[in-house]
N, C-alpha and C positions, 0 to 999 in steps of 0.2 A: 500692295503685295509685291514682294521679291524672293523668286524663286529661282533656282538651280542646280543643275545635279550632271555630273562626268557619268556618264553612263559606260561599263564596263570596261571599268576599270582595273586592271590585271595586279591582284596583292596576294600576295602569299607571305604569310607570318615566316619573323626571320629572328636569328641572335640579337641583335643590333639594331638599334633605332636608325640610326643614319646611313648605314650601309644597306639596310632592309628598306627605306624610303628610296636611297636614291636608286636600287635596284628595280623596284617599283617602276619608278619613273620612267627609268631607260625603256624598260619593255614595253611601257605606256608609248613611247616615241616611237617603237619599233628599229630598238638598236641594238647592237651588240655584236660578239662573233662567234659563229658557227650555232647560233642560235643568244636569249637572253643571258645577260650573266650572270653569276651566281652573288651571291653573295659578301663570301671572301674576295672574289677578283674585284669587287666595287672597293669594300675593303681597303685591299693592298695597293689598286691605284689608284687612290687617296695618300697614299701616305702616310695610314692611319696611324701605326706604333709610334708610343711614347709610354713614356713613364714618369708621374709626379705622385709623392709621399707628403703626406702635412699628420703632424699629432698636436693637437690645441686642446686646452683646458676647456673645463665648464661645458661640455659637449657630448651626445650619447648618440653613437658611439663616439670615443675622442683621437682615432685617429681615422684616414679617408686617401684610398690612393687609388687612381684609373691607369690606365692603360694606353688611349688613344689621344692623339693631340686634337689640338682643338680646332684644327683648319683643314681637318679633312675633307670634309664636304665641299668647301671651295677650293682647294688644293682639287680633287679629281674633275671638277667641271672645269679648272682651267688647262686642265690634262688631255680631256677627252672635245674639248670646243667646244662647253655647253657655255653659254651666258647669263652668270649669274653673278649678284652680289649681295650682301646680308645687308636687309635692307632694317634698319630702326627706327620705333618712334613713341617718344615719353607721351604721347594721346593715344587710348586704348581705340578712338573714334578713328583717327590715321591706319592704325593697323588691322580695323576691323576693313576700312574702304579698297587696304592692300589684298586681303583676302578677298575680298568679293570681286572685284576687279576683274582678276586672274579668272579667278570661278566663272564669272559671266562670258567671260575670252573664251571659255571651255579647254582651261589647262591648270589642272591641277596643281599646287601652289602648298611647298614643304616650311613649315613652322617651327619655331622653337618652343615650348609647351612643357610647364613645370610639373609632371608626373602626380604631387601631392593636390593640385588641382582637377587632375583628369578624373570624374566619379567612376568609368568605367574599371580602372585601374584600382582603385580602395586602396591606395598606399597614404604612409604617413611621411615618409623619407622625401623630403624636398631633391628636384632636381632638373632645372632650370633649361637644360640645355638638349629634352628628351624631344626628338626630329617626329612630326606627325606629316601628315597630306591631308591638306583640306578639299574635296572633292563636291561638297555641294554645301545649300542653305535653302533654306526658308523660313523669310522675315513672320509671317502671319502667325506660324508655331514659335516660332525663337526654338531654332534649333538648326545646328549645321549636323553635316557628315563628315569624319575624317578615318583614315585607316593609320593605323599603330601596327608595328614589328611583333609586338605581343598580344594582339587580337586576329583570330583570323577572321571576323565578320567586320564589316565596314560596322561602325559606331556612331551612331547618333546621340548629340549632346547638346544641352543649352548653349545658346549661344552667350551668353554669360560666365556660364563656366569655363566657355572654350577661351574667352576675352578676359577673362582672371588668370588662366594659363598662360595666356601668352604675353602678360604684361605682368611675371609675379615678378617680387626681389628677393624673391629664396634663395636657398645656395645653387649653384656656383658662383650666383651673384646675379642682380638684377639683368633677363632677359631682352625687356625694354623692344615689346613684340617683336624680335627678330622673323624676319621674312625671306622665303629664296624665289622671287618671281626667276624662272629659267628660260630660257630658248636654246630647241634644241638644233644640231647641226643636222644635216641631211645623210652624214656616217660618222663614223667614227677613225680615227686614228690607225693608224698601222698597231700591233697591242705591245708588240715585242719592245720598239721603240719606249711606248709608254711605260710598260711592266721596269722599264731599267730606270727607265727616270723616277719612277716611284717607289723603288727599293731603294734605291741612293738616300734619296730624299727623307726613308724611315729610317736609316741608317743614324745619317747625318742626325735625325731629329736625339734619337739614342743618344750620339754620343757627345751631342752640345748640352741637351735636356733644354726641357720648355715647362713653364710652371700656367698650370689653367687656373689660375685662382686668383679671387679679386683681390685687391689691396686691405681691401677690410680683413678679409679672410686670412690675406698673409702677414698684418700685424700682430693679428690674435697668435699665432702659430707658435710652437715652441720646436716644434723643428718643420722645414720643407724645402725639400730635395726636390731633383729630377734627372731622370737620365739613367746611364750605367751606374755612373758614381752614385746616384739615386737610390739604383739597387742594392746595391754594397749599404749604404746607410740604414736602409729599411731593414736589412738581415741583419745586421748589427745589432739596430733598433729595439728590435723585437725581444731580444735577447735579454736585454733590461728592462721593459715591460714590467715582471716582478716587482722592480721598485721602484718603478717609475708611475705606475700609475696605481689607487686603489681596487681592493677587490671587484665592485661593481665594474668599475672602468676596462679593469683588464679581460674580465669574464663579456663585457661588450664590446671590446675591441677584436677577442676571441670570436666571437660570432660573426662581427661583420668581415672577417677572413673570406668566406666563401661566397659573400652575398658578392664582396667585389668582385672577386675573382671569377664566380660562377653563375649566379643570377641577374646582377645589375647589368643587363643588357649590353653582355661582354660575347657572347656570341662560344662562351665556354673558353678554360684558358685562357683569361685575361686577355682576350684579342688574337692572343698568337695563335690560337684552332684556325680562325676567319684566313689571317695572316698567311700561315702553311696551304689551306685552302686556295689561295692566292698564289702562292707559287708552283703547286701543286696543278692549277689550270694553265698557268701560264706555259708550263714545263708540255703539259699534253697539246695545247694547242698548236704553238710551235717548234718543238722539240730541242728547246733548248736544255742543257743538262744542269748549268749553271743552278735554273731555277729547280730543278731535282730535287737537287743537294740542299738548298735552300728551305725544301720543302719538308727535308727529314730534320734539318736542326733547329724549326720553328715546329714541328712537331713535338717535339723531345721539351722545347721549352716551355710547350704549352703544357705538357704532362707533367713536366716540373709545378710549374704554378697551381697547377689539379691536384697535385700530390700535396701540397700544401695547406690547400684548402682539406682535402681527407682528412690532414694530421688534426686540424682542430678540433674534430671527435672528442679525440683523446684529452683532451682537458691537459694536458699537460707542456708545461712551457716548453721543456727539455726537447720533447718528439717535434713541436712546432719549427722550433727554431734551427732542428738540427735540419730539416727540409728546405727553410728561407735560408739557410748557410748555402746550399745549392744553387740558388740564383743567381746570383753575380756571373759563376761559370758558364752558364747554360746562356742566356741574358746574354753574353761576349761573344760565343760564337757563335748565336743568331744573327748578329751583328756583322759579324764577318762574314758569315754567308752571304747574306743581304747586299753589301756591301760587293761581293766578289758577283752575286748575279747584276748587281744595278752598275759594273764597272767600275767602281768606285774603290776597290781595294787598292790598300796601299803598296 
């Protein structure tokens, strides 16, 4: 027999797989300032924003675009002194030993976990890259514990299933059990410091763009963008949609408008509500103004991308697109906020 179990364990359901795990976490360490952090502030000192667009054939829906870069996670623990690194391995046995390991250490230990594996979840939408916490096991039952952003009760699952999860080759591309054994610091960082280095850092990600998509996925593509200029193309994009794609396709690329924007664990706003949240605590904790101002034009852009997601109601192309014609704008000056709070303007 092999048993064990984190005993009270501090989770509270969040927007965000990865910002709501490692939020988790911190409080589990007993860190933060002026109490745990929220949400958005893990968020934004991550470095989370980004933007990638792909529309590929033979696919439902046929096109797919996030919000957040994809080195968040390890971008804020190398911010805040936590010690971590993503650890991989093609043996489902390797990354089951990573997990219990930690578990028996008695430290909770953050996975990568394909969503369309997870039973408690009943989704069909593959997505490889959705952050859990594995908190306990027992071998005799075949069954772990882990907590998800979108469960508020810790969750019991085969352990089987949990080892199909974390070893799928769904999209965004094979997982290949990614692992985050952490260690944490005895505090944490000065915040103001860090809040600037991690606004630059989303800035910057903006205005270079970063594609999260595997090479399989970006062969098949007929278009994939990223970044500002990313934005600008996806408004465009959209515009043509009409004859660009069949009726089925467009009526389903119509729908998953909101599911990205608003349900696929974007934290509302395509990231930028969490985002604004993020400058928003920064601004009150230490009164800087910079991050204020930051906090009203990542709020505006978040409302943008909301209003967006509303318009697809309407079934109608014209109304959709006349909304995505707004982003680019909105999307530039988030950037330059960002950019003017993280010192980084030009």
């Amino acid at each position: 027999m092999a048993y064990a179990y984190i005993d009270d364990y501090p989770h509270r359901m969040g927007g965000h797989c990865g910002s709501g795990a490692l939020r988790d976490l911190l409080e589990w360490a007993g860190l933060g300032w002026d109490g745990p952090p929220g949400e958005g502030l893990v968020l934004g000192l991550g470095g989370g924003l980004s933007f990638s667009y792909i529309r590929f054939p033979d696919a439902r829906p046929p096109v797919y675009f996030v919000g957040r870069s994809g080195s968040m996670e390890l971008d804020l623990c190398r911010r805040l002194g936590i010690e971590t690194r993503r650890l991989h391995a093609d043996d489902a046995d390797e990354g089951w030993r990573r997990i219990t390991r930690e578990v028996d250490a008695g430290r909770p230990v953050m996975i990568w976990a394909d969503i369309a594996e997870l039973p408690y979840l009943r989704v069909r939408l593959s997505n490889t890259r959705h952050s859990i916490v594995v908190i306990g096991y027992d071998t005799d039952r075949g069954v772990a514990w882990v907590v998800d952003n979108d469960r508020e009760a810790v969750q019991e699952i085969p352990v089987e299933a949990l080892m199909r999860a974390h070893g799928s080759d769904g999209f965004l591309g094979p997982n290949r059990h990614a692992t985050y054994p952490m260690r944490f610091p005895k505090s944490l960082p000065e915040l103001l410091p860090a809040a600037r280095d991690a606004a630059a850092s989303a800035a910057a990600s903006l205005r270079s763009g970063e594609l999260l998509f595997d090479r399989a996925t970006r062969r098949a593509a007929q278009v994939i963008v990223s970044g500002l200029d990313g934005v600008r193309v996806f408004a465009d994009d959209l515009a043509r949609w009409p004859r660009l794609l069949d009726a089925d396709s467009l009526e389903a690329a119509l729908q998953a408008i909101p599911v990205f924007v608003e349900k696929a664990g974007t934290g509302g706003g395509f990231f930028r509500r969490l985002e604004a949240e993020f400058c928003a605590d920064v601004a009150r904790l230490t009164g800087d103004r910079a991050f204020a101002a930051a906090a009203d034009a990542l709020h505006a852009c978040a409302e943008a991308w909301s209003t967006l997601a509303a318009r697809t109601a309407s079934g109608e192309i014209a109304v959709v697109s006349a909304a995505a014609a707004e982003l680019p704008g909105v999307e530039t000056r988030a950037v330059e906020a960002l950019e003017t709070a993280g010192g980084s303007a030009p």
